[in-house]
N, C-alpha and C positions, 0 to 999 in steps of 0.2 A: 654192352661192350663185347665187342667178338675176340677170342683170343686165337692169334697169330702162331701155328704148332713156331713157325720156322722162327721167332723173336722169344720164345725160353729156351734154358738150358736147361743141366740136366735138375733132375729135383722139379722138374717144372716152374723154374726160378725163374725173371727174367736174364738175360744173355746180356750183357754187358762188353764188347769188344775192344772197348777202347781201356777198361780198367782190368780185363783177364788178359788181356796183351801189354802191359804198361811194361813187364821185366822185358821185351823186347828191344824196346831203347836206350837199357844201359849196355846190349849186347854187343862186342865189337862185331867188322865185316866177318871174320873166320869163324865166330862161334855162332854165327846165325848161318851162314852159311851151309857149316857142317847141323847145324840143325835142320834147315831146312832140307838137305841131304835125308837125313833120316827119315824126319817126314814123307818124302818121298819116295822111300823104300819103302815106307808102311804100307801106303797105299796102293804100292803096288801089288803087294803081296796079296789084296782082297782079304786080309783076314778080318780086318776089323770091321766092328757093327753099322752100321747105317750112323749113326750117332755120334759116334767114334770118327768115321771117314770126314762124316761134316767139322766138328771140332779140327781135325788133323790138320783139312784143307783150309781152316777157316786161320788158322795159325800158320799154315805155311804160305796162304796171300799176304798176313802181315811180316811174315821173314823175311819176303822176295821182296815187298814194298821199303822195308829196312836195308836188305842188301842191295837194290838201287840209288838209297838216299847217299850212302857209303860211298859207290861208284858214278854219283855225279856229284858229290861232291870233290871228292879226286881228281874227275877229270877237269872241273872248273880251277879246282889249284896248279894242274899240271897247265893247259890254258893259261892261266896270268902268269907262271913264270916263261913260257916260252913265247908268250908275245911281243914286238919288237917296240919301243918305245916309240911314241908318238914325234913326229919332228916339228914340236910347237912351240 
């Protein structure tokens, strides 16, 4: 069996995304938001290691995929209150 550098984490652990990311779901839109904000300064700065950049960016696709879930659900709520009733 061949081992995958980019499918472990650190420790040489396997990588896990759906269970190191699970505190993202109880996150409201604003506090993922602003996290994922942060995240995004990091990276920009280039300071952090190869390892670090991965992690960052790996947690900031699931902020951004949480702060859409946010904002279509919104817009589906705003949608059903301003559609016009059916004349049936």
């Amino acid at each position: 069996m061949t081992s995958d550098p980019a499918a472990t984490g650190p420790d040489d652990e396997p990588a896990d995304s759906a269970d190191e990311f699970a505190d993202i779901a109880e996150l409201g839109y604003e506090q993922a938001r602003d996290e994922l904000a942060s995240i995004v300064a990091q990276l920009e700065t280039g300071a952090a290691t190869l390892e670090e950049s991965m992690r960052l960016w790996e947690r900031g696709e699931a902020l951004a995929a949480h702060c859409q879930q946010w904002l279509d659900g919104a817009q589906q709520k705003i949608d059903a209150m301003t559609q016009e009733p059916d004349d049936a």
